[in-house]
DSSP file (Angstrom, degrees, kcal/mol; ACC not computed):
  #  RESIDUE AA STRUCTURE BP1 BP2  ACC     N-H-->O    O-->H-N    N-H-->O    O-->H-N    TCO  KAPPA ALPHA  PHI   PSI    X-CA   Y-CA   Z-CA
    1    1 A X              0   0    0      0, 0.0     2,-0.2     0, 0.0     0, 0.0   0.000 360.0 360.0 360.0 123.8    0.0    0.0    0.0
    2    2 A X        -     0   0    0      1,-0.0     2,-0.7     2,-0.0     5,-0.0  -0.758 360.0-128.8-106.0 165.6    1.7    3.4   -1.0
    3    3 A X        -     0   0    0     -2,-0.2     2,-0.3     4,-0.1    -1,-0.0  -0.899  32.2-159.0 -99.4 122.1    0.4    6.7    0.7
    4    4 A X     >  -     0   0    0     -2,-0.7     4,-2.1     1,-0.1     5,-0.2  -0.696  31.5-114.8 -48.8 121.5   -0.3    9.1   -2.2
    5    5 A X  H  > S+     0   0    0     -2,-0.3     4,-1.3     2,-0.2    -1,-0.1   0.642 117.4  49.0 -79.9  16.8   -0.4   12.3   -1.8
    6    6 A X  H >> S+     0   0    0      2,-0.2     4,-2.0     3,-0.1     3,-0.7   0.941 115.2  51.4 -75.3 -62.7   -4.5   12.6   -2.8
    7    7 A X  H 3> S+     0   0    0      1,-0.2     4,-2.8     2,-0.2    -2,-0.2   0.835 114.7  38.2 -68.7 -43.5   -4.6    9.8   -0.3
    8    8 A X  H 3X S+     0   0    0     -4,-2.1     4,-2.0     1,-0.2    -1,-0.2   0.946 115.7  54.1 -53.4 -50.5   -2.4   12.1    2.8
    9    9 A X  H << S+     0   0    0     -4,-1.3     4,-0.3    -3,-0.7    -1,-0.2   0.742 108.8  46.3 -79.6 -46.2   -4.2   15.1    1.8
   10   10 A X  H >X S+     0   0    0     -4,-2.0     3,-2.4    -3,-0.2     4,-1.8   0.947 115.1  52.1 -68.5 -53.1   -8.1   13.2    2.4
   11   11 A X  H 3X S+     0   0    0     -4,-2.8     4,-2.0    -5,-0.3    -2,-0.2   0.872 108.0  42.3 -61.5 -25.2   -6.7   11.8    5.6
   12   12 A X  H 3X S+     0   0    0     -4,-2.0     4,-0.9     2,-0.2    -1,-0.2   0.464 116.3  53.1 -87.1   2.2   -5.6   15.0    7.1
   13   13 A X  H <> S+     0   0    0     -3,-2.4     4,-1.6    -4,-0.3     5,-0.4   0.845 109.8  48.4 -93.4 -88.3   -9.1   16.4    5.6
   14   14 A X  H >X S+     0   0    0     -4,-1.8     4,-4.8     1,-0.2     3,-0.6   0.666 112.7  52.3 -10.3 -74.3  -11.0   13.4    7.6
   15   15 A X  H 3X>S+     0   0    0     -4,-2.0     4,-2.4     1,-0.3     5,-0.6   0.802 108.6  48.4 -25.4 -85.5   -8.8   14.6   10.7
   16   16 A X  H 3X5S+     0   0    0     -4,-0.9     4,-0.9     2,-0.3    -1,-0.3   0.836 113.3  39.5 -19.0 -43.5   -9.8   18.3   10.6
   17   17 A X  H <<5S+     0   0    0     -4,-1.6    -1,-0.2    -3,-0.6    -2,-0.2   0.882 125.6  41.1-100.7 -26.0  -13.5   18.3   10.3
   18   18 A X  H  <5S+     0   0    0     -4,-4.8    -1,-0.3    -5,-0.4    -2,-0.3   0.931 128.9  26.4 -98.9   1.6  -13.6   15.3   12.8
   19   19 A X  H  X>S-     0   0    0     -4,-2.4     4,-0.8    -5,-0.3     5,-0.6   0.436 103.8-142.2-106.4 -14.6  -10.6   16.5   15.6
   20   20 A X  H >X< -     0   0    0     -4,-0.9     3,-1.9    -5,-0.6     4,-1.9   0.384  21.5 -80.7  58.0 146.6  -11.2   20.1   14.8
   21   21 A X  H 3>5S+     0   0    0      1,-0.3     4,-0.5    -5,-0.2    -1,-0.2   0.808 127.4  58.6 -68.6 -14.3   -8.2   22.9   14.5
   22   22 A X  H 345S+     0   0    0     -3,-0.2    -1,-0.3     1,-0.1    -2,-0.1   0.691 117.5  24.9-105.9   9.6   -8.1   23.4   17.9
   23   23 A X  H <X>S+     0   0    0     -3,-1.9     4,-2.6    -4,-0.8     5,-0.6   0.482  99.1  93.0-106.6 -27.5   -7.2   19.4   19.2
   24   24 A X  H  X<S+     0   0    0     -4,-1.9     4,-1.0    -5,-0.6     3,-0.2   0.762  91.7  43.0 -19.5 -61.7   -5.5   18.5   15.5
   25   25 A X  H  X5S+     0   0    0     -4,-0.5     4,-2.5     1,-0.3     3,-0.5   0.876 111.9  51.7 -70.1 -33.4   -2.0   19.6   17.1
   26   26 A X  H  >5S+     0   0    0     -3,-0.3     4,-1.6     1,-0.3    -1,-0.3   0.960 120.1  35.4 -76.8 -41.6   -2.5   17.8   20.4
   27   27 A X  H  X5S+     0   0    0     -4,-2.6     4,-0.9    -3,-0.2    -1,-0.3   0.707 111.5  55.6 -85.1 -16.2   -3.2   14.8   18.7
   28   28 A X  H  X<S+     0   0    0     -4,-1.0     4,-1.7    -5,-0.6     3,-0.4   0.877 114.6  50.1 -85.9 -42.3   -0.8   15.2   15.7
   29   29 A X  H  X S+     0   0    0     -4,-2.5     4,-1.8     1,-0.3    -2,-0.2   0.740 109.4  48.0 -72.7 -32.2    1.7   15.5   18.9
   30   30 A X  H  < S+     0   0    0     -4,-1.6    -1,-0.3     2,-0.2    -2,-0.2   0.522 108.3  53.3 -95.9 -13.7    0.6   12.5   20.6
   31   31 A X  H >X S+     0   0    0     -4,-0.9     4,-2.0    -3,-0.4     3,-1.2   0.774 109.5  48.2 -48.2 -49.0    0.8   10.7   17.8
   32   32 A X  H >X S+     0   0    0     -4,-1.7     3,-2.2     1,-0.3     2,-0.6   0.964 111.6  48.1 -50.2 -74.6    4.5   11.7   17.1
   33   33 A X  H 3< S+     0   0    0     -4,-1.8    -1,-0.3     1,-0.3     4,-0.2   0.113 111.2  52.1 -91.5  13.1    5.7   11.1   20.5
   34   34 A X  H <> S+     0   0    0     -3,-1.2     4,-1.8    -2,-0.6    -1,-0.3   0.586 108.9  47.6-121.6 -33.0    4.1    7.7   20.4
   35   35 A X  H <X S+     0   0    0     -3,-2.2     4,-0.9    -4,-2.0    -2,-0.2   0.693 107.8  56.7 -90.7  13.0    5.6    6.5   17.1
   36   36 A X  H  X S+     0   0    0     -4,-0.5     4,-2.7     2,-0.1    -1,-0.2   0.797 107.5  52.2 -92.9  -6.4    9.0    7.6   18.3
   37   37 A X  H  4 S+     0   0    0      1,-0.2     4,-0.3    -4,-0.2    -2,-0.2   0.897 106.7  48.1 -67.9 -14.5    8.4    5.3   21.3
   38   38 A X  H  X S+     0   0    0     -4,-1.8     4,-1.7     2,-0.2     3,-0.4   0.818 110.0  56.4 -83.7 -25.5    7.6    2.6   19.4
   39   39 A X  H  X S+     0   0    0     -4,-0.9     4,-3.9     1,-0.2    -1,-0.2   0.883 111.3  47.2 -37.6 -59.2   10.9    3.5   17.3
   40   40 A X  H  < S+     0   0    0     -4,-2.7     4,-0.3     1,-0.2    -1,-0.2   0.376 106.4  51.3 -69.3   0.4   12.7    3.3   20.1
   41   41 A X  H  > S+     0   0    0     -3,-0.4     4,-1.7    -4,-0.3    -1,-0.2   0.735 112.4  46.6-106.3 -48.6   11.4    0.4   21.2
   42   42 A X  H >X S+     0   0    0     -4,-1.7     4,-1.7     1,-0.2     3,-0.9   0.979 104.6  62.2 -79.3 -33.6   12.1   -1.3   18.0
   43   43 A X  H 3X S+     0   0    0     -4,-3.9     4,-4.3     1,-0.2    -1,-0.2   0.966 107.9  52.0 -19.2 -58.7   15.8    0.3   18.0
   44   44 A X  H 34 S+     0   0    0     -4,-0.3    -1,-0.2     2,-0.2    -2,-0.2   0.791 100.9  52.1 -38.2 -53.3   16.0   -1.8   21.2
   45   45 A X  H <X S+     0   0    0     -4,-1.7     4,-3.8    -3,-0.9     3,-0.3   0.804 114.7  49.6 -83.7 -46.5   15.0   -5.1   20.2
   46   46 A X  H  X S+     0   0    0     -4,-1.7     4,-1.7     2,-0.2    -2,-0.2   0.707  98.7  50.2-165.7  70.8   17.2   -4.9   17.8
   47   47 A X  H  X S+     0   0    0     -4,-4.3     4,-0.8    -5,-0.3    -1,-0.2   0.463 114.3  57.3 -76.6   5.9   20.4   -3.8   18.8
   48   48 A X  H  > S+     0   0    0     -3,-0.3     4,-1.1    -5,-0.2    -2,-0.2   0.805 108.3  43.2 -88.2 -48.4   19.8   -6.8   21.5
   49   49 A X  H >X S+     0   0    0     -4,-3.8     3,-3.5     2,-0.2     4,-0.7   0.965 118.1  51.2 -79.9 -44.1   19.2   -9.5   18.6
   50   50 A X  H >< S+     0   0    0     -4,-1.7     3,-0.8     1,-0.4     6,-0.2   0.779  98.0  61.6  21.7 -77.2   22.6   -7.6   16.9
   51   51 A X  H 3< S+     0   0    0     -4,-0.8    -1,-0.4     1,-0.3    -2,-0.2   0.627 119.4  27.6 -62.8 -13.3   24.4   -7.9   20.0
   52   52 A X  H << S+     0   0    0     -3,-3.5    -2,-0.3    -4,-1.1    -1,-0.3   0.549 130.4  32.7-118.5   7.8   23.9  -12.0   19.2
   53   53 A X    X<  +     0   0    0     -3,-0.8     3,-2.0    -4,-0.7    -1,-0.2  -0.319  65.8 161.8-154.8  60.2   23.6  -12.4   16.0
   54   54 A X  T 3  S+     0   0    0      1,-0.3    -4,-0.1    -3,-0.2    -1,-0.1   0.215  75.0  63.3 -86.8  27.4   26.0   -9.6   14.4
   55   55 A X  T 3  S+     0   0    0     -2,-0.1    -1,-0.3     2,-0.1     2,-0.2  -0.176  76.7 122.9 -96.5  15.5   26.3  -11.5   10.5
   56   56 A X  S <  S-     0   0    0     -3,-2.0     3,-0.1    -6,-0.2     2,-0.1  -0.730  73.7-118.9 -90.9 144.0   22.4  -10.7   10.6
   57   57 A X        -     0   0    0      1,-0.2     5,-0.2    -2,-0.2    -1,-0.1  -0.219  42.2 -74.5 -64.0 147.7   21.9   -8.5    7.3
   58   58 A X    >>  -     0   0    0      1,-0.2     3,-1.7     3,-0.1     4,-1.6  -0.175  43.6-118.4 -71.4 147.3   20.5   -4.7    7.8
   59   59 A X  H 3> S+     0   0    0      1,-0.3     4,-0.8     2,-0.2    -1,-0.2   0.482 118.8  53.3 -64.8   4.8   16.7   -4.6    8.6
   60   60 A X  H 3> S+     0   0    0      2,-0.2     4,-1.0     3,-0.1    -1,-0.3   0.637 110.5  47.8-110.6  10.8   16.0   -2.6    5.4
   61   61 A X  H <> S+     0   0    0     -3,-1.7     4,-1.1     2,-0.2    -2,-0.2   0.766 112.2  59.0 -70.5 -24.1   18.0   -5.6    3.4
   62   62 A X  H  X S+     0   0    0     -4,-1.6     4,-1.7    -5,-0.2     3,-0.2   0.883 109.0  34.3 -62.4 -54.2   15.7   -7.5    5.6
   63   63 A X  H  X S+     0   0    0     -4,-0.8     4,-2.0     1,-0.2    -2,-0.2   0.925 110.1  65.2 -89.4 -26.9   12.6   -6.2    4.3
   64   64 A X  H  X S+     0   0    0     -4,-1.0     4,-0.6     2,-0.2    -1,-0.2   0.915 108.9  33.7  -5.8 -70.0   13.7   -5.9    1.2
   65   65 A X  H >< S+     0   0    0     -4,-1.1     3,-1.4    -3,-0.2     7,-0.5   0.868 111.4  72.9 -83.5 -15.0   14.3   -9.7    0.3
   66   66 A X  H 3< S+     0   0    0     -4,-1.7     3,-0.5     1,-0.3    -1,-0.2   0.858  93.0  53.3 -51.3 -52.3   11.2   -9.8    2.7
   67   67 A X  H 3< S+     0   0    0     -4,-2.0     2,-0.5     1,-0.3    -1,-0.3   0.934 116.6  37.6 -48.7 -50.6    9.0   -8.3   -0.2
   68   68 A X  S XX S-     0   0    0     -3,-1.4     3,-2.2    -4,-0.6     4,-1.0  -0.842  72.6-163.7-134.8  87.6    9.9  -10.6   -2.3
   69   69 A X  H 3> S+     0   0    0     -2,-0.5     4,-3.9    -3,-0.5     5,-0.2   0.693  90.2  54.6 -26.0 -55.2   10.6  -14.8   -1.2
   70   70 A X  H 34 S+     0   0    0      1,-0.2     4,-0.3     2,-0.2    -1,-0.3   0.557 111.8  36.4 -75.5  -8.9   12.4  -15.9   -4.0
   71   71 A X  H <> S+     0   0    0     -3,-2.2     4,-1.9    -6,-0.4    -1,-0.2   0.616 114.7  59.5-118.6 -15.8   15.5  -13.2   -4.1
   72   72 A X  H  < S+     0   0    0     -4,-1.0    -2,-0.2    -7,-0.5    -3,-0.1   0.939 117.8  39.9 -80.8 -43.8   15.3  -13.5    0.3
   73   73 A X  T >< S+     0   0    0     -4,-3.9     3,-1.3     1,-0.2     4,-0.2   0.872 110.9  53.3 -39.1 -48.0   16.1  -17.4   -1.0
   74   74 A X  G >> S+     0   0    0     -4,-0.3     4,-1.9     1,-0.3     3,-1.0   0.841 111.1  43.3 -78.3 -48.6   18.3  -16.6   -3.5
   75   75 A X  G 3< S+     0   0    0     -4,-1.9    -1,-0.3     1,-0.3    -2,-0.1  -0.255 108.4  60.6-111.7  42.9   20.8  -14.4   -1.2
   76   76 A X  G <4 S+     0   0    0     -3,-1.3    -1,-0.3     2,-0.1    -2,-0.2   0.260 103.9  44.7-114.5   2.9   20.6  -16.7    1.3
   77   77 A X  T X> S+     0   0    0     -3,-1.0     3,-2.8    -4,-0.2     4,-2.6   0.832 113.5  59.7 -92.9 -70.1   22.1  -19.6   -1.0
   78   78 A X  H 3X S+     0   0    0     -4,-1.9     4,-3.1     1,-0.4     5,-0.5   0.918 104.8  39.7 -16.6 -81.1   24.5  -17.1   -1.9
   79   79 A X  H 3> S+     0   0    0      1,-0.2     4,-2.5     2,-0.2    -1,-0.4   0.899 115.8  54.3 -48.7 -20.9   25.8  -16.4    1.3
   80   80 A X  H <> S+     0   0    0     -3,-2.8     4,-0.9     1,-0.2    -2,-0.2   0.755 110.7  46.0-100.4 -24.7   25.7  -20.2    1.8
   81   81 A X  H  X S+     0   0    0     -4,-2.6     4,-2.0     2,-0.2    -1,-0.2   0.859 107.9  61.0 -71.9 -43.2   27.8  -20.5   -1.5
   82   82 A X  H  X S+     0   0    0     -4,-3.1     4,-4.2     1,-0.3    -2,-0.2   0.934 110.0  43.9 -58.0 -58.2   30.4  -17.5   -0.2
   83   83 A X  H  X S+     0   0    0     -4,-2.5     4,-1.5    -5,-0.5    -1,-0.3   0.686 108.4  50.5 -94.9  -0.5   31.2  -19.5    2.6
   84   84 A X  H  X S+     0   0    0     -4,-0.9     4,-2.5     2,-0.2    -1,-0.2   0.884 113.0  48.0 -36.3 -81.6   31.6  -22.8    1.1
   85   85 A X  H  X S+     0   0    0     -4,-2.0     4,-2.0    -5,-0.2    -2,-0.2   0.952 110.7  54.1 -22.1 -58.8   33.9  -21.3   -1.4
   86   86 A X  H  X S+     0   0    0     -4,-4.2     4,-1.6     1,-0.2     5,-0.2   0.965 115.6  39.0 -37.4 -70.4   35.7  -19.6    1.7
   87   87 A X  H  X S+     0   0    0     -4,-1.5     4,-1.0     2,-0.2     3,-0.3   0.799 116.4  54.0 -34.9 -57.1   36.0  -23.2    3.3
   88   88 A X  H >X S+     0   0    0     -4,-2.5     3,-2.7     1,-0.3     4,-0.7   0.985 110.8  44.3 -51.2 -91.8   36.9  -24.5    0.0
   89   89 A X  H 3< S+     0   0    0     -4,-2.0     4,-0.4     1,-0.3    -1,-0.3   0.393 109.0  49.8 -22.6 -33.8   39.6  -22.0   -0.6
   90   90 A X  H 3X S+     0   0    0     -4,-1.6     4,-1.1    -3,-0.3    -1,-0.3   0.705 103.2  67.8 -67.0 -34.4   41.5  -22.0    2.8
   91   91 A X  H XX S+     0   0    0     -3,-2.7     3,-3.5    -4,-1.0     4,-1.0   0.981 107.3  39.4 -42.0 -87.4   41.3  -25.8    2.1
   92   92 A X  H 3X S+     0   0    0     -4,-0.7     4,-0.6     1,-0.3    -1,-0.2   0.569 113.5  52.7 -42.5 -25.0   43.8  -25.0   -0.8
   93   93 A X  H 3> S+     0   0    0     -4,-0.4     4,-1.6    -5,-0.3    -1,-0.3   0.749  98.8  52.5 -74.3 -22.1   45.5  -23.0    0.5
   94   94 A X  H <X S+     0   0    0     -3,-3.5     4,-2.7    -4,-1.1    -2,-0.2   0.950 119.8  46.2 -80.2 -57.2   46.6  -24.7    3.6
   95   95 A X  H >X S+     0   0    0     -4,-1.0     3,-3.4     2,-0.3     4,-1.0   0.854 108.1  53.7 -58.0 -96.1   47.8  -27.8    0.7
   96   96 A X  H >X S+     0   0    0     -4,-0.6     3,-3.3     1,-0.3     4,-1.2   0.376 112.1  41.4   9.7 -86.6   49.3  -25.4   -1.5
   97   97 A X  H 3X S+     0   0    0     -4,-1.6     4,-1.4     1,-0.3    -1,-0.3   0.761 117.8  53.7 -49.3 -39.1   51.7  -23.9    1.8
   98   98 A X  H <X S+     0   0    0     -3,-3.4     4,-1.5    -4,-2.7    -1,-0.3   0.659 111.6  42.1 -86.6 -25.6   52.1  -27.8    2.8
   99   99 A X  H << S+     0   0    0     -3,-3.3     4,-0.4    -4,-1.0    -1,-0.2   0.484 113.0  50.0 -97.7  -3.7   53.4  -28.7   -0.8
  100  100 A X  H >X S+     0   0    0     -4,-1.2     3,-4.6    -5,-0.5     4,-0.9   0.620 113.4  57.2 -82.5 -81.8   55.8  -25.5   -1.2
  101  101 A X  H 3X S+     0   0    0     -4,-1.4     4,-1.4     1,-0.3    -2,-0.2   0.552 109.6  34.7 -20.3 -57.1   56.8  -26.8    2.1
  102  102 A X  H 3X S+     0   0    0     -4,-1.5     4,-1.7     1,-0.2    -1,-0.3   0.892 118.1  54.1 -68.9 -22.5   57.8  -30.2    1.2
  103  103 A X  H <> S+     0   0    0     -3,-4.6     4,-3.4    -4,-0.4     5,-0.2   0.948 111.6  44.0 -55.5 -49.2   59.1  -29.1   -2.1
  104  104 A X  H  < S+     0   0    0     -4,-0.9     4,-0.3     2,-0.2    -1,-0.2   0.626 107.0  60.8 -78.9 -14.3   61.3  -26.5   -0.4
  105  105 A X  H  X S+     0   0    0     -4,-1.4     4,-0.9    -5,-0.4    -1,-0.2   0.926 109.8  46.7 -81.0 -45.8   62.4  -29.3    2.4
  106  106 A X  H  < S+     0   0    0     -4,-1.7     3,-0.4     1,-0.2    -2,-0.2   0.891 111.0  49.1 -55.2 -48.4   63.8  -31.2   -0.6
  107  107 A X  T  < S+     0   0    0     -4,-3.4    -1,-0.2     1,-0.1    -2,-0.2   0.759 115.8  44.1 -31.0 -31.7   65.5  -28.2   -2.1
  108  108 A X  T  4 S+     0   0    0     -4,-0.3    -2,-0.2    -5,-0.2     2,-0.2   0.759  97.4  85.9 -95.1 -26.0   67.0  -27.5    1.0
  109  109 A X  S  < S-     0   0    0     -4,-0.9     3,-0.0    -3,-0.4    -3,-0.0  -0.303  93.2 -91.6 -90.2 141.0   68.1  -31.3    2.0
  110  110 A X        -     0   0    0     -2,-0.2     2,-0.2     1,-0.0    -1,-0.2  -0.099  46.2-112.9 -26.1 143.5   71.6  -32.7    0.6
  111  111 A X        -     0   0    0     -4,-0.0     2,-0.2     3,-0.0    -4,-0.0  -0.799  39.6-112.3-106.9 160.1   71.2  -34.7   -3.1
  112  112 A X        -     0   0    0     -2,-0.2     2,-0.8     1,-0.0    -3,-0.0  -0.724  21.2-121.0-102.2 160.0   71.9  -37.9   -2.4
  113  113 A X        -     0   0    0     -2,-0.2     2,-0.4     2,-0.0    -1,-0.0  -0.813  29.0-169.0-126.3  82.2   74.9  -39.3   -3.9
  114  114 A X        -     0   0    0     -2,-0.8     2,-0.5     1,-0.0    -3,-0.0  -0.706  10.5-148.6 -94.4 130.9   74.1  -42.5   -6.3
  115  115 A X        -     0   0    0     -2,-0.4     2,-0.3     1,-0.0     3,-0.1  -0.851  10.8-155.1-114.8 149.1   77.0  -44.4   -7.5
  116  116 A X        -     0   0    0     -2,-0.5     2,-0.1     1,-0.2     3,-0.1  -0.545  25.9-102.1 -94.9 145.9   77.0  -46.2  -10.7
  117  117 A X        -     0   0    0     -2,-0.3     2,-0.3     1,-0.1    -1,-0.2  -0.317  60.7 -91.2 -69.0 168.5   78.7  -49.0  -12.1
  118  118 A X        -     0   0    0     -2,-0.1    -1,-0.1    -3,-0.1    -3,-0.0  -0.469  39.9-105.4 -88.1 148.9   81.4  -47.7  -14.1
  119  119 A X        -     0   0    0     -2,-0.3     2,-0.4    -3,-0.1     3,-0.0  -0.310  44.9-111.0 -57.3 153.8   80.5  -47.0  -18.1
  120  120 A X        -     0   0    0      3,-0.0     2,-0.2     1,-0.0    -1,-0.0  -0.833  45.1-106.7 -95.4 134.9   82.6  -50.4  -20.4
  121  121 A X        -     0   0    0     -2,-0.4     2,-0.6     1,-0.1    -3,-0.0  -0.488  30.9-118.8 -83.9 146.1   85.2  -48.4  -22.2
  122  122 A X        -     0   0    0     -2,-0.2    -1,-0.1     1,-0.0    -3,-0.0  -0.612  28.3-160.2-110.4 124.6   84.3  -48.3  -25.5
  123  123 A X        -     0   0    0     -2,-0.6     2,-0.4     1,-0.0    -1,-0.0  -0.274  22.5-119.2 -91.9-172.4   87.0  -50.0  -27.8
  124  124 A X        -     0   0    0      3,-0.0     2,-0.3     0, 0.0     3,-0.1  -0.926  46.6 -93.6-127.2 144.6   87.1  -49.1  -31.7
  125  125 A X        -     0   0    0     -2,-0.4     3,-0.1     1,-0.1     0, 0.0  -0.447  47.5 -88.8 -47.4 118.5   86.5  -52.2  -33.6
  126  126 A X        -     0   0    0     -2,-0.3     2,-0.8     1,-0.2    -1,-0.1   0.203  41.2-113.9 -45.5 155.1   89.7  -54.6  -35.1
  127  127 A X        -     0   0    0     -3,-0.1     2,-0.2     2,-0.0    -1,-0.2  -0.822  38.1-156.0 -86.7 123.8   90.7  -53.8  -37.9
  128  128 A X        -     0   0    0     -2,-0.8     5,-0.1     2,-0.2     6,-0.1  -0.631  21.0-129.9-117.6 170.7   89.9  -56.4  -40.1
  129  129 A X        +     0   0    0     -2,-0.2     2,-0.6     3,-0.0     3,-0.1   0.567  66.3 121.4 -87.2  21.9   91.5  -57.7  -43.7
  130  130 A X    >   -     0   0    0      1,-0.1     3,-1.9     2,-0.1     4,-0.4  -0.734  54.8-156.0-108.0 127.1   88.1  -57.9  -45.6
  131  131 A X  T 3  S+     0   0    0     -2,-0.6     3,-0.4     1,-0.3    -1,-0.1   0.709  90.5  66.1 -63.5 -25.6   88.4  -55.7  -48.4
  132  132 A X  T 3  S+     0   0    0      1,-0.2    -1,-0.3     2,-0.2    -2,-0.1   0.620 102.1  51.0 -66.6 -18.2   84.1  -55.5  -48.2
  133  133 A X    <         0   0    0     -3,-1.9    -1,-0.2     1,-0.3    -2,-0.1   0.729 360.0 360.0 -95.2 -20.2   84.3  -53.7  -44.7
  134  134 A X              0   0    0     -3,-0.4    -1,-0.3    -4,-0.4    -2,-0.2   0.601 360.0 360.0 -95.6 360.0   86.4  -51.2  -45.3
C-alpha cells in the first residue's frame, strides 16, 4: 500500500473536520511522540538481537528480500555458496603452503649421492683384412 499524496491530503481532511483545529496539534503531537516510542522500542529489540547475532543482514535488506521470497532465497544460497567457497579455498590454501613446504624441504636437503657401475670403455672395432668392410 503506498500513501499518495490525494490519499495524505483526504486523511488529514478526515482529521480536521472530525478532531477540529483546535485538538489536530495535540493529537498530531501525541501521535509523534508515540511512534517515536515505538521507534525506540524497535531500536531496542534490535540492537539486542545484533548484539547475538551480528552477521544478521541490515533490517531494510531484511525487508527488502522480505518483499519478495524468491530473491530472500536466492541471497541466502548465496551467502551459503560465499562461505563454502571460503572453506573451499583455505582448504587450498593450507595444501598449497604444505606442498611449497615439502618441495622446499627437498630443495633444502643434501642430493643424495648415487653411485654407478662404471660405463665399459668403449674400444674401436679390429681392424679387419676384408676388403668388403672397409
Amino acid at each position: 500500500m503506498s500513501l499518495s499524496p490525494l490519499k495524505i491530503l483526504i486523511v488529514v481532511t478526515v482529521a480536521l473536520i472530525l478532531l477540529g483545529p483546535d485538538k489536530l496539534p495535540e493529537v498530531a503531537r501525541q501521535l509523534g511522540g508515540a511512534w517515536r516510542t515505538l521507534k525506540g522500542y524497535q531500536q531496542k529489540i534490535e540492537d539486542d538481537i545484533r548484539s547475538v547475532m551480528p552477521d544478521l543482514p541490515a533490517t531494510s535488506e531484511i525487508a527488502r528480500l522480505a518483499r519478495s521470497p524468491v530473491n530472500l532465497l536466492n541471497s541466502l544460497a548465496d551467502r551459503a555458496q560465499l562461505a563454502e567457497d571460503s572453506v573451499e579455498a583455505e582448504k587450498n590454501a593450507r595444501e598449497y603452503d604444505a606442498m611449497v613446504a615439502e618441495t622446499q624441504s627437498v630443495v633444502d636437503s643434501p642430493p643424495e649421492i648415487i653411485m654407478h657401475e662404471p660405463l665399459p670403455q668403449f674400444r674401436e672395432p679390429h681392424a679387419t683384412n676384408d676388403p668388403s668392410l672397409n
